[in-house]
C-alpha positions as a Markdown table, in Angstrom:
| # | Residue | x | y | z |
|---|---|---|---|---|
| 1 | Unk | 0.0 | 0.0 | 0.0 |
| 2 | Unk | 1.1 | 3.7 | -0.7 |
| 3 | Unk | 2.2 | 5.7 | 2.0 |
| 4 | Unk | -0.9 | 8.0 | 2.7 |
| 5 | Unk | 0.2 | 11.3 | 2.8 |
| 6 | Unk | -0.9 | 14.9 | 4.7 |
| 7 | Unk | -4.0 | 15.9 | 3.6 |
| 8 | Unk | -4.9 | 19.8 | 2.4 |
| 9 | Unk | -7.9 | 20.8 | 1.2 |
| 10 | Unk | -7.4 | 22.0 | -2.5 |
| 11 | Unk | -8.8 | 20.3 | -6.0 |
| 12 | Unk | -12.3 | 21.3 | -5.5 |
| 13 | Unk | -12.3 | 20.5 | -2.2 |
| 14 | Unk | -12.9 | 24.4 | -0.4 |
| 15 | Unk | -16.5 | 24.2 | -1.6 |
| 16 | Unk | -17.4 | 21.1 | -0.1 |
| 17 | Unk | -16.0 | 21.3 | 2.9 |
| 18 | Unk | -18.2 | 24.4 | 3.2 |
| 19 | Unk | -21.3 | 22.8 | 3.1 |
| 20 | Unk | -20.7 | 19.8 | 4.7 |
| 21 | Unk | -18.3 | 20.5 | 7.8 |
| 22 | Unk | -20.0 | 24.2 | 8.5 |
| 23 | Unk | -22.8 | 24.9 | 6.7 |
| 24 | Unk | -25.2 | 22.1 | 8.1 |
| 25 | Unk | -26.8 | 21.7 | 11.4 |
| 26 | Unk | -23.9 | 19.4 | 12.7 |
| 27 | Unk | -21.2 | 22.5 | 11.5 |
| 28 | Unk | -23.3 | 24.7 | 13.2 |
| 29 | Unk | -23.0 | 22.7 | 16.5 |
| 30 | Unk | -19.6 | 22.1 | 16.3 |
| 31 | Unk | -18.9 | 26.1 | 16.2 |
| 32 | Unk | -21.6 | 26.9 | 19.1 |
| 33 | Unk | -19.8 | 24.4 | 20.8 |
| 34 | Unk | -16.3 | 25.6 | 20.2 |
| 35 | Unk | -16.8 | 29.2 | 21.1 |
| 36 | Unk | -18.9 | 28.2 | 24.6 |
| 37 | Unk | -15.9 | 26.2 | 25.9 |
| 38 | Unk | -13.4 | 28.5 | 24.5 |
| 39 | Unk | -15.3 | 31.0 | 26.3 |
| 40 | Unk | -15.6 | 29.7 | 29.2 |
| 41 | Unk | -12.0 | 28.5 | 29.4 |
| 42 | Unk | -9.8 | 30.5 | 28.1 |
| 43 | Unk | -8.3 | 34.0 | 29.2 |
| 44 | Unk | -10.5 | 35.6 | 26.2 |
| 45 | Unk | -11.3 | 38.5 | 28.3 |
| 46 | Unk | -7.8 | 40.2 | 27.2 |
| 47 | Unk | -5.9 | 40.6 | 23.9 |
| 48 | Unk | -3.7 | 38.3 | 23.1 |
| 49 | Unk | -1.8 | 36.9 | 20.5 |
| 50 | Unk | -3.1 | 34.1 | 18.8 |
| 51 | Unk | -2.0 | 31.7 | 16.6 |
| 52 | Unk | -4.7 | 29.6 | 14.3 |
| 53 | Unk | -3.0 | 26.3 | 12.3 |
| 54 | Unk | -4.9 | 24.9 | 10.0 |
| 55 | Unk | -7.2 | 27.8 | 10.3 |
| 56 | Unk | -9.6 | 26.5 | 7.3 |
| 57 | Unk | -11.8 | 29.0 | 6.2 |
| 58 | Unk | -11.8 | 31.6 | 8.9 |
| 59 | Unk | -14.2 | 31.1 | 11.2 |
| 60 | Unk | -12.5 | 30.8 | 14.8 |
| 61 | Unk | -9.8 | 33.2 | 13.7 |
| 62 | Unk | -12.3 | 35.9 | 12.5 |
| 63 | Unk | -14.7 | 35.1 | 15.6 |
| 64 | Unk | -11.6 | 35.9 | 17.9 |
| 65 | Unk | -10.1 | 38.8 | 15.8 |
| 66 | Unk | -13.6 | 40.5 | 16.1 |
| 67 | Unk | -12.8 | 40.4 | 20.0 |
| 68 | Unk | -9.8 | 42.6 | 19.7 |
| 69 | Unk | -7.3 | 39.5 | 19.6 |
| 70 | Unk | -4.4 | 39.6 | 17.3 |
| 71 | Unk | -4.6 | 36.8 | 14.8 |
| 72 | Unk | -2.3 | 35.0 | 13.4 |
| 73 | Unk | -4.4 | 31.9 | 10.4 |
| 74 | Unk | -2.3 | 29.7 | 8.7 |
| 75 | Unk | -3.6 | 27.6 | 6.0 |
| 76 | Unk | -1.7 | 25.3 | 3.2 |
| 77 | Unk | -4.9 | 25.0 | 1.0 |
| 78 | Unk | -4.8 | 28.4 | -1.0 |
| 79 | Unk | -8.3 | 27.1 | -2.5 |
| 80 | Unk | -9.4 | 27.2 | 1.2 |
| 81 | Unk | -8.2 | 31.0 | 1.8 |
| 82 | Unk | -9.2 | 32.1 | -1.9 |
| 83 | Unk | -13.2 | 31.0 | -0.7 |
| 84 | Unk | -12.5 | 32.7 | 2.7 |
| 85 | Unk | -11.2 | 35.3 | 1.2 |
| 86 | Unk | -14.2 | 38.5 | 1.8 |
| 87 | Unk | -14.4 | 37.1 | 5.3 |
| 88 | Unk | -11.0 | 37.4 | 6.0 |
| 89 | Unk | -10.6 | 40.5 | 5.0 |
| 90 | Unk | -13.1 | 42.0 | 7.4 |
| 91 | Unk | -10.2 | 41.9 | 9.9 |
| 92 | Unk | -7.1 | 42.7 | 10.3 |
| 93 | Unk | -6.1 | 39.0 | 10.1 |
| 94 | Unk | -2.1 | 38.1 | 9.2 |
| 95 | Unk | -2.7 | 35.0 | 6.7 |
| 96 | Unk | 0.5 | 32.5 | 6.0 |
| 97 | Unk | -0.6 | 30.0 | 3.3 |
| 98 | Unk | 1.6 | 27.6 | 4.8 |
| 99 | Unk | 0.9 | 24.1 | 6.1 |
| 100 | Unk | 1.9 | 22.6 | 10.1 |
| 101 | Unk | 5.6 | 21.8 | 9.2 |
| 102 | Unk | 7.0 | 24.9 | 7.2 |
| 103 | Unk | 5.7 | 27.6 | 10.1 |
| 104 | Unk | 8.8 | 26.8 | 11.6 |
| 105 | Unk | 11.2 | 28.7 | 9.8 |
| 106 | Unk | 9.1 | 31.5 | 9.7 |
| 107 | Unk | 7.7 | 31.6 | 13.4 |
| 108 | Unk | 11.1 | 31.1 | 14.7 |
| 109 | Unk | 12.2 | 34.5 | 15.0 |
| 110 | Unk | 9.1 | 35.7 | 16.5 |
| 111 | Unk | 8.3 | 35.6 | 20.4 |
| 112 | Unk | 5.3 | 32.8 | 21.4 |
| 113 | Unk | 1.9 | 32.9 | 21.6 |
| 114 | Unk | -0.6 | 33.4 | 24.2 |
| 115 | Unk | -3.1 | 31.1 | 22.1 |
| 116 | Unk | -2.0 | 28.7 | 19.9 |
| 117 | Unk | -5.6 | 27.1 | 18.4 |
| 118 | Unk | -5.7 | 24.0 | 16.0 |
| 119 | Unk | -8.9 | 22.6 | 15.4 |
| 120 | Unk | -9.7 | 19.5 | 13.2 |
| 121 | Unk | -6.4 | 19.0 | 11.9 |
| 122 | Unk | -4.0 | 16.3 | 13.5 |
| 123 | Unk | -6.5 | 13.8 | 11.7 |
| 124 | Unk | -5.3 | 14.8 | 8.5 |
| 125 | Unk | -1.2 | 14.5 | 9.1 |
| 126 | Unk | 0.7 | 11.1 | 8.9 |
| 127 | Unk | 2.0 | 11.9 | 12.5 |
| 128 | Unk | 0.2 | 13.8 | 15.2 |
| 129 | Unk | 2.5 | 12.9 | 17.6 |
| 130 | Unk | 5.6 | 15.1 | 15.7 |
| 131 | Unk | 2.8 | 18.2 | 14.9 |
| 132 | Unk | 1.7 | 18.3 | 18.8 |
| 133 | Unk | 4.9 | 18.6 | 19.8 |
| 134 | Unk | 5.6 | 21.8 | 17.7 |
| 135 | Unk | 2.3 | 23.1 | 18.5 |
| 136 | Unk | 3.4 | 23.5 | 22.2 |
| 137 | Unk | 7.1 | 24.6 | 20.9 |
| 138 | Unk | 4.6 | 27.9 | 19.7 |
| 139 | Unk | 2.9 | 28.5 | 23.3 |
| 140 | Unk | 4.7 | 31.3 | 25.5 |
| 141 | Unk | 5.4 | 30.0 | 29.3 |
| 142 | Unk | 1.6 | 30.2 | 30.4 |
| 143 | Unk | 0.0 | 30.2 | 27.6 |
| 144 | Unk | -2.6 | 27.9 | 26.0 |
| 145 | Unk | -3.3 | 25.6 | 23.8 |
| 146 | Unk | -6.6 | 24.7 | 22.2 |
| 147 | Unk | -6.7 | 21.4 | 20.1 |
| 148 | Unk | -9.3 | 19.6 | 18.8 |
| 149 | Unk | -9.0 | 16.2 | 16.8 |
| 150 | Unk | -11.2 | 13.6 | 15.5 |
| 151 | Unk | -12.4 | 10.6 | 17.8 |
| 152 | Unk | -11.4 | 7.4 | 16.2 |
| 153 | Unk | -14.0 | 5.6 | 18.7 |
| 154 | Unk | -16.6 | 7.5 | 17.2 |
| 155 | Unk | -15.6 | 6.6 | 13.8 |
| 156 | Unk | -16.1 | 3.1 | 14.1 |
| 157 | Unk | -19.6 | 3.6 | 16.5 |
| 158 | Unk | -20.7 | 5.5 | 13.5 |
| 159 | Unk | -20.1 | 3.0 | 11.0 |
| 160 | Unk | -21.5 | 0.2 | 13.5 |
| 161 | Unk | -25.0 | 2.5 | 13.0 |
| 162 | Unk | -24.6 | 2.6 | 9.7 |
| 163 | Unk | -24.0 | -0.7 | 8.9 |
| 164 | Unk | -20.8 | -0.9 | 7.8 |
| 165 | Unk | -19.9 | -3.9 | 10.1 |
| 166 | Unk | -17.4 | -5.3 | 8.2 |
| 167 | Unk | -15.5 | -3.1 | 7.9 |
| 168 | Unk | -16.1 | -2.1 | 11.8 |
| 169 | Unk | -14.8 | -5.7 | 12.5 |
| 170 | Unk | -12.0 | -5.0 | 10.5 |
| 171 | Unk | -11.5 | -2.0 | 12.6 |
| 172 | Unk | -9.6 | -0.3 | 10.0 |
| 173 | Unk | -11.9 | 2.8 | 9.1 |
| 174 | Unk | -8.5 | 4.9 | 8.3 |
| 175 | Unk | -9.3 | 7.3 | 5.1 |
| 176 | Unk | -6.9 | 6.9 | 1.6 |
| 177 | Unk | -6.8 | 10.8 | 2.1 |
| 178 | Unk | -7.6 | 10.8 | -1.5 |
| 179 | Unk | -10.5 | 11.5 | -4.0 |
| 180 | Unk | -13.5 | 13.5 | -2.5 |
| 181 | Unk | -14.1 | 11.6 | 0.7 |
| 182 | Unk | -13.5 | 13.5 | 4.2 |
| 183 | Unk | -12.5 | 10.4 | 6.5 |
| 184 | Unk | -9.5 | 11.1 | 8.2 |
| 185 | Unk | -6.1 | 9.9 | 7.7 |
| 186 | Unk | -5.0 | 9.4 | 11.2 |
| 187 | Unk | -8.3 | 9.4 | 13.8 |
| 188 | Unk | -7.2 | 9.4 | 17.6 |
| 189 | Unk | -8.2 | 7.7 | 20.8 |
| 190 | Unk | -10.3 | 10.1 | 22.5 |
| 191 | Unk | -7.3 | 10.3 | 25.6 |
| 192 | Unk | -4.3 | 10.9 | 23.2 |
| 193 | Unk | -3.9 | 14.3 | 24.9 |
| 194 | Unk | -3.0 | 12.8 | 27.9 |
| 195 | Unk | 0.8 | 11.6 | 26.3 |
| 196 | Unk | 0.7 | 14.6 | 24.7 |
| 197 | Unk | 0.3 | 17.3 | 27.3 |
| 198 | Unk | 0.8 | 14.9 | 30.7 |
| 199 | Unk | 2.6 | 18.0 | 32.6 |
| 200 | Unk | -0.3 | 20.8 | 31.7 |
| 201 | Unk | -2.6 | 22.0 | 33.2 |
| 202 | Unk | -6.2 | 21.0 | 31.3 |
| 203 | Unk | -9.2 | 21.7 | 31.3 |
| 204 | Unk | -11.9 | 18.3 | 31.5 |
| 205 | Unk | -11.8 | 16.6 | 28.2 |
| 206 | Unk | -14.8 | 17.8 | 25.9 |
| 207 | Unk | -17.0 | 15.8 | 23.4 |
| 208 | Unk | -18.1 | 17.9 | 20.2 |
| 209 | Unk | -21.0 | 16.5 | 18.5 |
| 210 | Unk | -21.4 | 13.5 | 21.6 |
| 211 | Unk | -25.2 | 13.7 | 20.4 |
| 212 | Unk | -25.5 | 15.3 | 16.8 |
| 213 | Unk | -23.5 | 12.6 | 14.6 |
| 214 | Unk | -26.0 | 9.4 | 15.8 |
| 215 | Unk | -29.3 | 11.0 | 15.1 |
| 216 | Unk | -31.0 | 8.6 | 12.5 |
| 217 | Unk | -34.5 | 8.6 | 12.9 |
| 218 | Unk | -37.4 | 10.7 | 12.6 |
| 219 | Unk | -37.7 | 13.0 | 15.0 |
| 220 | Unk | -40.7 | 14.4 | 17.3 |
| 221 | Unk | -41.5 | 17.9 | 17.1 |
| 222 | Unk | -39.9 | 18.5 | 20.8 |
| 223 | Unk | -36.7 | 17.4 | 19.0 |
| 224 | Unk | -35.6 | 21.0 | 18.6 |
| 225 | Unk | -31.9 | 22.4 | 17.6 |
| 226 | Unk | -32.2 | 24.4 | 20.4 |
| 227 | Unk | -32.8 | 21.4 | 23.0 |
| 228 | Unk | -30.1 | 19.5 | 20.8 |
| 229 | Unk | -27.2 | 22.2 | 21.6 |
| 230 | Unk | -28.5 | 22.0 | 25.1 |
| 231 | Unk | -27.9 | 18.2 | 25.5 |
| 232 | Unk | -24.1 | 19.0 | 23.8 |
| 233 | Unk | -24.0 | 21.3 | 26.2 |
| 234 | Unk | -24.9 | 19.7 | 29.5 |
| 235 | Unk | -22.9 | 16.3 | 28.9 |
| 236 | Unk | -19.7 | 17.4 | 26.7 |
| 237 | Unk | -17.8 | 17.0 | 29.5 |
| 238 | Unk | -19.6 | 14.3 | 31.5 |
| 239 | Unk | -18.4 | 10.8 | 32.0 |
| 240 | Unk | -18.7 | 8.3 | 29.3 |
| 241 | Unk | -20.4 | 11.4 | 27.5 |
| 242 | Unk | -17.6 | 12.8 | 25.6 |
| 243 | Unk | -15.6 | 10.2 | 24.7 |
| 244 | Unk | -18.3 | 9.7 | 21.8 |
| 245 | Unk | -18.0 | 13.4 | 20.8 |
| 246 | Unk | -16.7 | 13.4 | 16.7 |
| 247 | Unk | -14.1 | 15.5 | 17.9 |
| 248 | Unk | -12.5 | 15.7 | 21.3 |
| 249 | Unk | -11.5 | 18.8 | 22.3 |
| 250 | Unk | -8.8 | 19.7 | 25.2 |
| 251 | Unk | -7.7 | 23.2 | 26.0 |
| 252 | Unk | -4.9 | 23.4 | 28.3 |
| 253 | Unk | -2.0 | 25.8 | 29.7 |
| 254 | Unk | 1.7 | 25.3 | 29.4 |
| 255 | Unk | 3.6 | 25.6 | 32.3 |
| 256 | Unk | 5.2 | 29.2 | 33.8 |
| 257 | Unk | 9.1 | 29.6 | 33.7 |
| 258 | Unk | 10.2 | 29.4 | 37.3 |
């Protein structure tokens, strides 16, 4: 088999992503979700300087820069940046079209950041250990980190729904990371953070989408998307709730220099 290699989001690919990841009711819960806990956990309340990888089309970089934050969005997928490109520009927003691994030489000169943010994009790289491990090299002495990542265990409950039991007993649900199908190259346990930030302080685990992503029937009228975000809401962070969110999400703070 071919090596499978990082996944960007060019060839077509910026419109779909659109409508699928964002522009439906489980997009829309995924960013109600993500600016709650980000919210409600994160120093937000005074500017700092942020760093978005992976930044996709702009959302969380443009929802923070509208609060007075300085933002930082890099993105590899120019087709990504070109369709964000009128919301972007709303903001005084510093784009790099660069991907993870080439920020390096051009970040290193520069001091580190109170927020580093990378949402939805260690499922896409051949090794999420490595990018991790730069991420934190970005955070300043106190800063945070916010990373969110997709939930391998999820993965295969969703396919178990679906049907798709052989390949659930297979338990190989890995994408090819080519053509136009978005299943991820490298899914995680929902507890990888723990290896990965095991002397920070974190925030409890969250579940995004612990709810949204199993809903298969037809629904009663009392089934509202208010009462939906609601439910995300009250158990994302509740024992064995969110370790069937799609994503997890984990936002934690990097130790102070003594």
């Amino acid at each position: 088999m071919d090596k499978v290699q990082d996944r960007y989001f060019n060839q077509g690919m910026a419109a779909r992503f659109a409508r699928n990841i964002y522009a439906s009711q489980k997009g829309r819960v995924r960013l109600k979700m993500l600016r709650r806990l980000m919210r409600a956990e994160l120093p937000l309340d005074r500017p700092l300087r942020v760093l978005d990888v992976g930044g996709g089309l702009g959302q969380i970089a443009c929802w923070l820069a509208a609060q007075g934050h300085q933002v930082t969005l890099a993105e590899p997928a120019q087709e990504m940046l070109d369709y964000a490109q009128r919301r972007l520009t709303r903001y005084p927003i510093r784009v790099l079209p660069l991907a993870l691994q080439d920020l390096q030489g051009v970040l290193e000169e520069e001091s580190p950041f109170d927020l580093v943010v990378c949402h939805a994009v260690l499922e896409w790289l051949q090794d999420p250990d490595q990018a991790v491990e730069q991420l934190k090299s970005w955070v300043a002495p106190g800063g945070h980190l916010s990373l969110m990542y997709f939930n391998a265990e999820a993965l295969l409950l969703a396919n178990i729904l679906r049907g798709n039991w052989q390949r659930a007993l297979e338990k190989d649900l890995r994408g090819q990371g080519k053509g136009k199908r978005l299943t991820p190259i490298s899914p995680l346990p929902p507890t990888a953070y723990q290896a990965w930030l095991a002397d920070w302080q974190s925030a409890p685990p969250a579940g995004i989408r612990v709810f949204s992503d199993y809903l298969r029937l037809k629904l009663p009228p009392e089934a509202t998307s208010e009462r939906l975000l609601a439910l995300e809401a009250r158990y994302c962070q509740q024992e064995p709730w969110w370790r069937l969110g799609r994503y997890i999400l984990i936002q934690a703070q990097k130790p102070a220099e003594n």
